[in-house]
C-alpha positions as CSV (number, residue, x, y, z in Angstrom):
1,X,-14.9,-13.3,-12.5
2,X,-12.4,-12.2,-15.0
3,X,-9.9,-9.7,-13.8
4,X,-7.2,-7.6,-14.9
5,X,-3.7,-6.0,-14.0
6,X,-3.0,-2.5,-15.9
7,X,0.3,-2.0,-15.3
8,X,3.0,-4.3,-15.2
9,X,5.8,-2.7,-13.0
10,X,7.1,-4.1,-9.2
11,X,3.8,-4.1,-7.8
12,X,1.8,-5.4,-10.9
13,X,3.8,-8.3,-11.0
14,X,3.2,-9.3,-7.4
15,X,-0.5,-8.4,-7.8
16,X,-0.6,-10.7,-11.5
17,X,1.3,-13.6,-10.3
18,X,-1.2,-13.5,-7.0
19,X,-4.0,-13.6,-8.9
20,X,-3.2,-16.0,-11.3
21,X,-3.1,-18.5,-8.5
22,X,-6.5,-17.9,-7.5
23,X,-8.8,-21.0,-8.5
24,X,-12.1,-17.8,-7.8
25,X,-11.2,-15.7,-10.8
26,X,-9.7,-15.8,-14.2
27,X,-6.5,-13.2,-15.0
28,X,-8.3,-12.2,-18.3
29,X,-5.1,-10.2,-19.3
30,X,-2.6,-7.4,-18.8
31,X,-1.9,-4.1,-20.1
32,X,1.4,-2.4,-20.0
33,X,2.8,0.6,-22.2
34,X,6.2,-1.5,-22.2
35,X,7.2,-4.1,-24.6
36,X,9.5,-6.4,-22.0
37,X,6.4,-6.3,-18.9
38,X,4.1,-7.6,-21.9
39,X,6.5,-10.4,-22.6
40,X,6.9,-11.2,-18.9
41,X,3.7,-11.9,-18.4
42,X,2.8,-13.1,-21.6
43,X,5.8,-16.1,-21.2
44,X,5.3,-16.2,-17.1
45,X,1.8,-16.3,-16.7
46,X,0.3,-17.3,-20.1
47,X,-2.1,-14.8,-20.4
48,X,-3.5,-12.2,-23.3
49,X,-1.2,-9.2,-22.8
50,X,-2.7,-5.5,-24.0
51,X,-0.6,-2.2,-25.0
52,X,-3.6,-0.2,-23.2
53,X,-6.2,0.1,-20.7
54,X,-9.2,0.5,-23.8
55,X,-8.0,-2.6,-25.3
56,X,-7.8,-5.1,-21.7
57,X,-11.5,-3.2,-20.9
58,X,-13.6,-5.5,-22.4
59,X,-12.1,-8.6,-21.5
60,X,-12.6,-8.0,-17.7
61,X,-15.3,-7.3,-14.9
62,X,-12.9,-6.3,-12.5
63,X,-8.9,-4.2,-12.7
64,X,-6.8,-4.1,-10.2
65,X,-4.5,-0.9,-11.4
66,X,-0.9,-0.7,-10.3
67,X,0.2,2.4,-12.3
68,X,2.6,5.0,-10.9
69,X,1.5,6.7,-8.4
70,X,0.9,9.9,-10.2
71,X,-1.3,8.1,-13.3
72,X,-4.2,6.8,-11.0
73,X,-6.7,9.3,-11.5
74,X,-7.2,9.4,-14.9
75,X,-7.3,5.1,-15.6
76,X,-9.6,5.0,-12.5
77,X,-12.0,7.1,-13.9
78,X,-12.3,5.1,-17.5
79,X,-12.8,2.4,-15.7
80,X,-15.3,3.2,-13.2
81,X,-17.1,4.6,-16.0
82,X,-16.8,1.4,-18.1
83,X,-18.9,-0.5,-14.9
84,X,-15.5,-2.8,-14.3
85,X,-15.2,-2.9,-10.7
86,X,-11.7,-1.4,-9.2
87,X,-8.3,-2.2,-6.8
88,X,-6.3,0.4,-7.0
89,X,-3.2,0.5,-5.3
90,X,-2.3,3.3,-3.0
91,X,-1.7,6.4,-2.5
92,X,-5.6,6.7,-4.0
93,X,-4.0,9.7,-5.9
94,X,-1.9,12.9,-5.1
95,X,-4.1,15.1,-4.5
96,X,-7.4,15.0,-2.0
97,X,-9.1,17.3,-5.2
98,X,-8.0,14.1,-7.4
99,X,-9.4,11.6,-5.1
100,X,-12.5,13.8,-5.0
101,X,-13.2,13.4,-9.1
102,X,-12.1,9.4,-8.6
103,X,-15.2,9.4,-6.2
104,X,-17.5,10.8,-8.0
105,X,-17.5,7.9,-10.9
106,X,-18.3,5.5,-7.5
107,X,-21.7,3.8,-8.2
108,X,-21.8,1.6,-5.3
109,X,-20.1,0.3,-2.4
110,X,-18.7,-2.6,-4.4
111,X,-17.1,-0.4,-7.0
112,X,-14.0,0.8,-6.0
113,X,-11.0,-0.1,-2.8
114,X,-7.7,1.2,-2.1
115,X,-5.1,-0.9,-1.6
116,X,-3.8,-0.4,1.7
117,X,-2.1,-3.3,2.3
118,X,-0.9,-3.3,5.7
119,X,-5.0,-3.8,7.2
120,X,-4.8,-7.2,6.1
121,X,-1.8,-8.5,8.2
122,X,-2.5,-10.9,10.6
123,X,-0.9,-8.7,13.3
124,X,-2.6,-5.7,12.6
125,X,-6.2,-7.0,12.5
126,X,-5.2,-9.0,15.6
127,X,-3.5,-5.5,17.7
128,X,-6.7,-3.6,16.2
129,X,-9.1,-6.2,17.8
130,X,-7.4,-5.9,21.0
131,X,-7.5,-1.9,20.9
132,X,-11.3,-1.9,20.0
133,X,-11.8,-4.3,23.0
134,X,-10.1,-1.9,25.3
135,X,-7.2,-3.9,26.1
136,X,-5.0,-0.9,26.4
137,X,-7.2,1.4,27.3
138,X,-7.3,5.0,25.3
139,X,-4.2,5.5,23.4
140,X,-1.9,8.2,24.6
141,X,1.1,7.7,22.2
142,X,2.2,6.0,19.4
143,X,5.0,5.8,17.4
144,X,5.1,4.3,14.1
145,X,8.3,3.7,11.7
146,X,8.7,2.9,8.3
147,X,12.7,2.7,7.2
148,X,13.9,0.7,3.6
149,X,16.9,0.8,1.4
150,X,18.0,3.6,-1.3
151,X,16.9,0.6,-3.6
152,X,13.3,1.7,-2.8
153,X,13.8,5.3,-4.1
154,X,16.0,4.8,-6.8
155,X,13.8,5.0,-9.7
156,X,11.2,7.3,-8.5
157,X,12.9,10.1,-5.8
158,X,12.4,12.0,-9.1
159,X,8.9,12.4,-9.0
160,X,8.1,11.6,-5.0
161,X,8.5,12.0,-1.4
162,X,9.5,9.1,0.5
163,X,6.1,10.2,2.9
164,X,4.4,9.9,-0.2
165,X,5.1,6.6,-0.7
166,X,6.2,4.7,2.8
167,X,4.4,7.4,4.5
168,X,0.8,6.8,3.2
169,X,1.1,3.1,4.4
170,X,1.3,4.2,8.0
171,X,-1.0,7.0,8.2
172,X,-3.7,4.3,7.0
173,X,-2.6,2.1,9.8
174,X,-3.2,4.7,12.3
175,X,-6.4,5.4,11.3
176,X,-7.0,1.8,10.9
177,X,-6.0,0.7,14.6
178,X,-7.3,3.4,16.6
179,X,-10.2,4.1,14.2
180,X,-9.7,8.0,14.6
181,X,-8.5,10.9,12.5
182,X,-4.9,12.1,12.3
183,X,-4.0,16.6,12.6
184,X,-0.4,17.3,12.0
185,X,1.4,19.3,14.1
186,X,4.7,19.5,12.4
187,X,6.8,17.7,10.2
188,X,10.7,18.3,9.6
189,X,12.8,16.7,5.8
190,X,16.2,16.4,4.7
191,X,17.5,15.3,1.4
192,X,20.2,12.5,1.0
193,X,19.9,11.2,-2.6
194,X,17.7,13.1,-4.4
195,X,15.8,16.8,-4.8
196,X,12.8,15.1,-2.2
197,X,12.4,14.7,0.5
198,X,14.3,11.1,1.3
199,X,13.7,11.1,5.5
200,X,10.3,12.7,7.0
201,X,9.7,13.0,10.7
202,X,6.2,14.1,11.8
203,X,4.2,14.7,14.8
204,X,0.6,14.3,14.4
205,X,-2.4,14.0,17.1
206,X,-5.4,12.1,17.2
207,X,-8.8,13.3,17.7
208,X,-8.8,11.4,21.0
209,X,-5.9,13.3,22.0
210,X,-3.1,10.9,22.0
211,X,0.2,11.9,20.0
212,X,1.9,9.8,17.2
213,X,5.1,10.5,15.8
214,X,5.9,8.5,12.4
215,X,9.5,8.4,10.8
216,X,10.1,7.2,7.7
217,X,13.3,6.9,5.0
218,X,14.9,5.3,2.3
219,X,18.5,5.4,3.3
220,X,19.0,2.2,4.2
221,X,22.1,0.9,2.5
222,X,21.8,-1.8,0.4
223,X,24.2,-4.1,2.5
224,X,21.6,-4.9,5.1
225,X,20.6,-8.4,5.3
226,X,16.9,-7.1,5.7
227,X,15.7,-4.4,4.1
228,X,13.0,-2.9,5.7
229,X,12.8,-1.5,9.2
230,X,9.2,-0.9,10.2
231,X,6.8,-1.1,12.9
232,X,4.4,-0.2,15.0
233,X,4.4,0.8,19.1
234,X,1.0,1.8,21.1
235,X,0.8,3.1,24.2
236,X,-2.1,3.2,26.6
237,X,-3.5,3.8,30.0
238,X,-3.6,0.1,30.9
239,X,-0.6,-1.2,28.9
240,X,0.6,-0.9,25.1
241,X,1.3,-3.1,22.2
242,X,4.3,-3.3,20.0
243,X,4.2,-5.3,16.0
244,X,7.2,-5.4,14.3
245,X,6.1,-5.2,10.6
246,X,9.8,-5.2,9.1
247,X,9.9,-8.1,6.5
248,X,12.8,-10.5,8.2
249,X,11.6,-13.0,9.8
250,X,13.2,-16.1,7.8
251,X,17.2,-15.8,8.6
252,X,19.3,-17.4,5.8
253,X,22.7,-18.3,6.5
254,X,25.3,-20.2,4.2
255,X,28.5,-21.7,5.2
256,X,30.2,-19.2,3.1
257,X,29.4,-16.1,5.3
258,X,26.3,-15.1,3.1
259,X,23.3,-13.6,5.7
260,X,20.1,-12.6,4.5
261,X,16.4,-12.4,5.6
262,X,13.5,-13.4,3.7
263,X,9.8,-12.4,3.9
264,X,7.2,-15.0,4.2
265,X,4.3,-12.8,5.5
266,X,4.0,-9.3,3.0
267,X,5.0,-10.8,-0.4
268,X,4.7,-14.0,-1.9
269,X,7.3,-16.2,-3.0
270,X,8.4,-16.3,-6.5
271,X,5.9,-19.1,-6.8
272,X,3.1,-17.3,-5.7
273,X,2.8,-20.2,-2.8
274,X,1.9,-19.5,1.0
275,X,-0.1,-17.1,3.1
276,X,0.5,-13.6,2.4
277,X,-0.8,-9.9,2.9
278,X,-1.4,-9.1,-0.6
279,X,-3.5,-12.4,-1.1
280,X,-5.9,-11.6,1.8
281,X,-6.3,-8.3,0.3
282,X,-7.2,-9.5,-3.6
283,X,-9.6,-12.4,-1.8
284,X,-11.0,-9.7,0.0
285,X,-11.3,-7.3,-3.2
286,X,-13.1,-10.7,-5.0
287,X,-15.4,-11.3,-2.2
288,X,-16.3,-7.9,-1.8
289,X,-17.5,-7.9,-5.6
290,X,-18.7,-11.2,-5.8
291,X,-20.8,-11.0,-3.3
292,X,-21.9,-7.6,-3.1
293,X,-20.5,-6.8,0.2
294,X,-19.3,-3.2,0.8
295,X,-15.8,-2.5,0.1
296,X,-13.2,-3.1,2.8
297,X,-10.9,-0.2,2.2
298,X,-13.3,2.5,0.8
299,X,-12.7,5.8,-1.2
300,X,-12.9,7.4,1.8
301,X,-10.7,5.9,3.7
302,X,-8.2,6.6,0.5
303,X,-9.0,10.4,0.3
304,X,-7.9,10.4,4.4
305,X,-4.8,9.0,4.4
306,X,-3.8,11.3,1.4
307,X,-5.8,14.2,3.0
308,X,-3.1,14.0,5.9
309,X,0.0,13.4,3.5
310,X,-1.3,16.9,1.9
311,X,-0.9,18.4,5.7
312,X,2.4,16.9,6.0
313,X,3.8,18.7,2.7
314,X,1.7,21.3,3.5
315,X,3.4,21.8,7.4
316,X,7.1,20.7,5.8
317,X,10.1,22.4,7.0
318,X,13.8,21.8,5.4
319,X,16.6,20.2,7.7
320,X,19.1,20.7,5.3
């Protein structure tokens, strides 16, 4: 299968240098509008670089699109209507009328997944089996929490939310663990650094009943050996279950005072070695087209999650 990466920003590079180590496909090339993200992965990875998506199209069988969050729909749609299978990464789009027209170009249930990361961590599949199995009976409440550095923001608090972009990651796992829909009650902002909203607290329920709060920000400073705070607590009628998803669990300390963490589960390494989330996810995006099997994270599921971001903004009142 040849496969390529349109767009060559944070995320494009992660999702590139991944698939480039994958004996199952060939990285047929990558497209980026600027000059220095063609070089990188022109003298990084070896491989044919494009300025555009029309020019990478008919080298490939299969994109996985890592644009801005606000240029999905449009490269989406050329694509699905070029027959080249899609991974795009989340949020599906900004709007659910957006994700509606992405939907439409959807031939089959190979065609197209959203790339919500988080469903293929080891921790969440495993709390998720336990759930289905009852092991905690019905879930009466949840909290969820997703807290990173300014670093995060800087660069796009211009154009987003912070629940646009942290945000859509855990209304996906909700959904995903309890396998029910999300209503939001309320939700409360403040802005720290920017004109949007940089912390969002909301209170949501699920059709079951149960209530979930989720928190997240970007005002981390920079100074903290790890950089991301998230995670994930469920409460039940028999028991509850707890994950800690924040990316720190290899502790680095030199003689000198330095202390950081390092994350060996979410990201890969700057070789591209070991067992990560974004791995499982491409293999499973390859399997699912390979061999015809439907797509694990659908359109549907992608129009949800940004259906409930809509009732967030939509329910938003100012703290400052």
């Amino acid at each position: 299968m040849r496969i390529g990466v349109l767009g060559a920003g944070v995320q494009g590079k992660l999702h590139a240098q991944t698939l480039a180590g994958l004996a199952e496909v060939e990285l047929a090339g990558v497209a980026d509008l600027l000059p220095d993200n063609r070089r990188w992965a022109h003298e990084t990875l070896g491989v044919p670089v494009y300025d555009t998506l029309d020019e990478l199209l008919p080298h490939v069988d299969a994109l996985s699109i890592c644009l801005p969050d606000h240029l999905h729909e449009q490269p989406t749609i050329a694509a699905l209507d070029a027959g080249a299978h899609v991974l795009l990464e989340k949020p599906m789009a900004l709007s659910t009328d957006a994700c509606d027209r992405i939907a439409a170009r959807v031939t089959d249930r190979t065609t197209l997944m959203i790339g919500h990361v988080l469903r293929f961590d080891p921790r969440v599949i495993r709390a998720k089996e336990l759930i289905d199995a009852g092991a905690i009976g019905d879930v009466w409440d949840l909290q969820v929490w997703r807290c990173t550095s300014q670093a995060v923001g800087e660069g796009i608090w211009d154009r987003t939310g912070v629940h646009w972009f942290l945000g859509i990651h855990d209304v996906d796992l909700v959904r995903f663990l309890t396998g029910q829909e999300l209503e939001v009650l309320s939700a409360v902002a403040a802005s720290r650094f920017s004109q949007q909203a940089d912390v969002v607290h909301s209170t949501l329920r699920l059709s079951g009943g149960g209530l979930v709060t989720m928190n997240e920000s970007w005002l981390l400073p920079h100074s903290r050996p790890s950089r991301a705070d998230a995670g994930v607590k469920i409460v039940g009628e028999r028991g509850l279950i707890e994950i800690d998803l924040s990316h720190s669990d290899l502790l680095l300390a030199s003689r000198d005072g330095e202390v950081s963490f390092r994350d060996t589960r979410f990201w890969p390494s700057p070789s591209g070695a070991g067992a990560f989330n974004l791995r499982t996810e491409l293999q499973e995006f390859i399997r699912s087209v390979r061999d015809g099997m439907p797509s694990p994270v659908t359109a549907a599921d992608g129009r949800a999650a940004v259906a409930t971001i809509e009732q967030i903004d939509a329910r938003l009142t100012r703290a400052d």
